[in-house]
N, C-alpha and C positions, 0 to 999 in steps of 0.2 A: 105572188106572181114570180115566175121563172126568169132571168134572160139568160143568154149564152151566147160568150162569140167563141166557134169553132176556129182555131188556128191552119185548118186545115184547109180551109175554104177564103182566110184572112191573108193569109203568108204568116201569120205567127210562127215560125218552125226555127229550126237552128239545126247543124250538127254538127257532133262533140266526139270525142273517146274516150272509153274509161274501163274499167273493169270491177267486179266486185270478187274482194279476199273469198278462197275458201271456193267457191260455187265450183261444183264440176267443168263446169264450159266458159260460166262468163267469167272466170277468175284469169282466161286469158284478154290482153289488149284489145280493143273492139269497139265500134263505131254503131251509133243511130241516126236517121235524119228524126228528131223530135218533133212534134206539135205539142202546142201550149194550147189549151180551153181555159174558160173561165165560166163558173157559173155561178149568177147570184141571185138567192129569192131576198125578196123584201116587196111592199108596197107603193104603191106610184105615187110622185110627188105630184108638187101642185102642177107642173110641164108637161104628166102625162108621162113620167119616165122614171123606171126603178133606177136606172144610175145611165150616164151618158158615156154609150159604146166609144166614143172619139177618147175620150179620155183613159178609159179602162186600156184599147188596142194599143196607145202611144206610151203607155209603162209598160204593157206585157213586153213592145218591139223594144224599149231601151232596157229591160232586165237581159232578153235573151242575147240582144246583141252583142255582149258582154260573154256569154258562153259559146257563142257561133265558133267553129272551128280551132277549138281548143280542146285538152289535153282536162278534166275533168277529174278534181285531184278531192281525197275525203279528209278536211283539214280537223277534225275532231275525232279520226280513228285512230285505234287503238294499238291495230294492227299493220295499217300503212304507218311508215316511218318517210318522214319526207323533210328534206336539207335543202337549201338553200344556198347556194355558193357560187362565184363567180361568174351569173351570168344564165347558170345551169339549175336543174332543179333535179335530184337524185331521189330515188322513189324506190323502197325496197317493199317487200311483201309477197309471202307465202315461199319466200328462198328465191326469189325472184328479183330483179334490179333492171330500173329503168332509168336512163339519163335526157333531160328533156331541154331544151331551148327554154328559160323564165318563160318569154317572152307567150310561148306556145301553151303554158298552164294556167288556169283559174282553179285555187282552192276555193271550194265552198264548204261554206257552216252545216257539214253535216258529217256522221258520222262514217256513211259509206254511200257509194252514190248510184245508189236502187231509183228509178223512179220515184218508186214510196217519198222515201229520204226530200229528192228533190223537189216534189210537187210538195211536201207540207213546207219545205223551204223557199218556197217559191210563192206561197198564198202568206204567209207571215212578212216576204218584204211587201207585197205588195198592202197588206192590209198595214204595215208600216208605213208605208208612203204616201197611200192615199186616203183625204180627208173621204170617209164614204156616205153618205147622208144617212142619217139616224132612222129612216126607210128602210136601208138594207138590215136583214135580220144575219144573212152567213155570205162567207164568199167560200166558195171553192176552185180547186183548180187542178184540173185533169194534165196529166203528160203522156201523150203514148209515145211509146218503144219502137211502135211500129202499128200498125192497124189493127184495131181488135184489141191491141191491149194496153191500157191505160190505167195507171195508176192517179187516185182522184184524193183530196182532202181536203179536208171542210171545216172552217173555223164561224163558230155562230160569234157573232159579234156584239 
């Protein structure tokens, strides 16, 4: 059995800015409003329930609340160079330089920040954090860019 909470239909959503190195168009500065999905098969416990929607919705909103109107930085690349200093956070890449407010960035554990990237960083905190009952066989977790195109990964557990 299937379930899925669409973020779209939840308020799951967030939006961020960021850019990816190198790409023709999105290697300039640029903004999404995101939606977060979840999808997990497994079979129903004894309540009649592959996993409880309440629980799953209340970590998607505290991961993303975390990224909601921020500055979306790729803290494992190779190519982004990113300093930390007084307050400030200095960001060079592709002969480009950007100076940011700390306050206004989240580095995350990825190496650039594609959806791709994000959505498998994004099903690994959560299959981190949450105890999932031995029922569920995968989780995945969709991110669209914008409608239509979402990027999904899927960890069987």
């Amino acid at each position: 059995m299937i379930i899925e909470i669409d973020g779209g239909h939840t308020g799951i959503s967030f939006s961020s800015c960021h850019f990816i190195p190198m790409h023709d168009k999105c290697s300039r500065l640029h903004g999404h409003s995101y939606i977060v999905r979840i999808r997990l098969e497994g079979e129903q416990n004894e309540s009649g329930m592959v996993m409880d929607f309440v629980i799953l919705k209340k970590k998607l909103r505290s991961m993303i609340s975390e990224m909601d109107h921020k500055v979306l930085l790729p803290a494992r690349s190779r190519i982004v160079k990113i300093v930390e200093k007084n307050g400030s956070v200095e960001v060079t890449s592709c002969n480009k330089r950007y100076v940011f407010p700390a306050e206004d960035v989240l580095m995350l554990d990825v190496t650039t920040t594609t959806a791709e990237e994000m959505a498998r960083m994004m099903t690994e905190m959560i299959i981190k954090d949450i105890d999932f009952p031995k029922t569920v066989k995968s989780v995945a977790i969709g991110l669209d860019e914008e409608r239509g195109q979402t990027a999904w990964y899927t960890k069987v557990l």
